[in-house]
Structures are given as C-alpha cells and as structure tokens.
Residue, then its C-alpha position, 0 to 999 in steps of 0.5 A: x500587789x493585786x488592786x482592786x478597783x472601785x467603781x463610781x457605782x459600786x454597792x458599798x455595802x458589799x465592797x467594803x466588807x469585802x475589801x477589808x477581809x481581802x486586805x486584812x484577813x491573816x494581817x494581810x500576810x497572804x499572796x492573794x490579799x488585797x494590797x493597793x485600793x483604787x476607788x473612784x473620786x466621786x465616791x472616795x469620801x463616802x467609801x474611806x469613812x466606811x473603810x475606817x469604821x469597818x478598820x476600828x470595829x475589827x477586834x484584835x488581839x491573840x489568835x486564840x481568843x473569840x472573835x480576833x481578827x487582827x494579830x500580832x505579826x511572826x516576824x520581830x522586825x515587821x513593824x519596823x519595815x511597816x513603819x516605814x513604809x506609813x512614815x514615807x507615805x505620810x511624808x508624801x502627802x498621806x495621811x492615816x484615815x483611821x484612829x490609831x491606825x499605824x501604832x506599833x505594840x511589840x510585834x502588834x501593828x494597828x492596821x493602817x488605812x493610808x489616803x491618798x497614795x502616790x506614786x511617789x510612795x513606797x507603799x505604792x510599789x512595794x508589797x507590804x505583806x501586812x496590815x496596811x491598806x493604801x487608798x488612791x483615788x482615780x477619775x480617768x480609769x486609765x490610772x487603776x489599769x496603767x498601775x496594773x500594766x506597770x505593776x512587776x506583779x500579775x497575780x489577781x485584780x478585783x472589780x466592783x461595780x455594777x454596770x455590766x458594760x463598764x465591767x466587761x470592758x474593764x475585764x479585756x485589758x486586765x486579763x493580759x496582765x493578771x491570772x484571775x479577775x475577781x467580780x465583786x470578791x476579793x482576791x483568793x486561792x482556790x487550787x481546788x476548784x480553779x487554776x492558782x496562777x500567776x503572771x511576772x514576778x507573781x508566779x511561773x506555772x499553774x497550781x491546779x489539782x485538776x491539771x496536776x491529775x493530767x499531767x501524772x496520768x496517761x491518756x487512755x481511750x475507748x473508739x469505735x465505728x460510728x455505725x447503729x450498733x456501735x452507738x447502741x452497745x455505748x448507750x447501753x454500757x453508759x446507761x446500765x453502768x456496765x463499765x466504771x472506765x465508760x462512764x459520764x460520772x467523772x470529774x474534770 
C-alpha cells in the first residue's frame, strides 16, 4: 500500500505523470505501484483535474496492440472486488473524479481516480491491487505520515516537492517505516541495482544480487606489512594488472 505524498510546492508537471505510471502501470497489479495519493489541500483542485485528464487520455485496450497502456484484468472476479471497493467509498462521501471511471466491461475495469478517501474507506486500507487510484488531501503532514505509521505495510513512499528542507525532514521519520523513500519518482524495484526491501507485512529479508553474491561467497584476503616495499610491490601488481584477484576493478 505505498503513499505518495504531494507537497504544496510540487512541480505538477513532473508528479503527475509519475503519479499515474506509478498507480497505473501493469493495471496497478504490482508490489511497487502507487496506491494511496495524499496531496496537499491547497494544490488538490488544480492536481485531481491534471490527474483525470492524464487518466482519460491513457489508451486502453489489448495488450498486443500499440500504445495500450491499460488492460483487461487476469483474474475473472477482479472487477468484482474493484467494484466494491469504489462502491464503499462512493458511499462514504468519494466521488469518481474521471468520466467513466469505475465502468466494468468483462474482465476490463476503466481505471478509477477516487476523491477524497477516508478512513472510514475500504480502499483507504485495503490494497487494490489494480486500476484504482485513491486521492485524500491533507493540511497538517501529521496526516500523509500517521497513515504511513499505521499502515501494516512498509514497503516504499514517494515525495514530491521541492524544498529541500521540507523534504529532508520529511525523509527521517519515514525511513523507520518504509524500506525505500523515493524523491520525485514513483515507487519501483530495482534488485539489481539497490536492495528490493520491506518492512511489516510488506516483506522479511532483502532481495538484492549484489548481497545475494556475498552471502554465497567466502570471504578472502590478501594482507601485508605496511612497510615501503610492501606498498611498492601492491601499487605495482594493481597498476600493471599482475593479479586479476589484486585488483580495483571490481563490482560492489
């Protein structure tokens, strides 16, 4: 269930985009995917009508053909539970802030942008795992990072702003809830590149290639002396490339 919190200076023309690739890339049927929006009140009028337009204009269709971004779900009774989570919330007091949004054809659910979500909400608790995207708004940040403290999930959050100050604050009490705090990106996976973690009920253990490597490897050393000659025949072996296991070019 990562949030992303949207702060009142936010670049809109960056967050938006990378809000709907994170919610709604792969239907939202990822770990990583964005799934609870928080966006600062003063900014939420401007920022949902940017949101739903970006929504309308994904094309969707089968995943074979050009330029589809949104498909059919794999599951028969997805939509079912989709529905129901939208029907709960618009009972609560949401509303569906994009044309069509919600609609159920077969195994299709038209992706779903909700405003504003509560905690009273099903969907304000339960991950989705699909094309929904649950919008609250917030003016004390005490909100976005109490609903990040509570969460039983810790995987990732996502900041977008732009005052470092504000951010680096923000940073400090999120990362003893979440595993990864992203910076104007959405939330993803990278096991290659960076440790893939989790915190609660998110995850237990790391996946990583880099650690995965140590952990399978035995440790092994070359030592000597600190003395002029010593030091000499290191710098020598290193430079002139004597010895592939003395070497700087490795990975870490």
């Amino acid at each position: 269930k990562n949030a992303a919190i949207i702060l009142r200076d936010a670049d809109l023309e960056l967050t938006v985009p990378e809000c709907v690739l994170g919610a709604l890339s792969y239907n939202g049927q990822r770990c990583t995917a964005l799934k609870m929006l928080w966006v600062h009140s003063e900014i939420a009028g401007v920022f949902l009508d940017k949101l739903s337009r970006a929504v309308t204009d994904l094309k969707k269709g089968m995943p074979w053909e050009e330029g589809v971004k949104v498909t059919p779900m794999p599951e028969l009774d997805k939509t079912r539970y989709l529905r129901e989570l939208v029907e709960d919330a618009l009972a609560k007091g949401a509303k569906v802030m994009n044309p069509g949004g919600g609609a159920v054809a077969g195994t299709f659910f038209y992706p779903a942008v909700l405003y504003p979500v509560n905690e009273s909400m099903r969907v304000y608790h339960e991950e989705q795992f699909g094309p929904i995207i649950p919008v609250a708004s917030f003016d004390d940040i005490e909100s976005p990072i109490r609903y990040v403290i509570e969460s039983n999930y810790g995987q990732q959050v996502s900041l977008f702003g732009s005052d470092p100050e504000v951010i680096g604050r923000l940073v400090d009490p999120l990362v003893n809830q979440v595993c990864r705090v992203n910076i104007n990106s959405q939330c993803q996976r990278g096991p290659d590149t960076f440790p893939f973690c989790g915190r609660k009920d998110s995850a237990e253990g790391t996946l990583s290639v880099s650690d995965a490597l140590r952990v399978f490897s035995i440790r092994t050393l070359v030592a000597a002396k600190t003395t002029e000659l010593n030091k000499a025949i290191v710098e020598d072996i290193v430079r002139d490339h004597h010895s592939n296991f003395i070497s700087t070019d490795f990975i870490l």
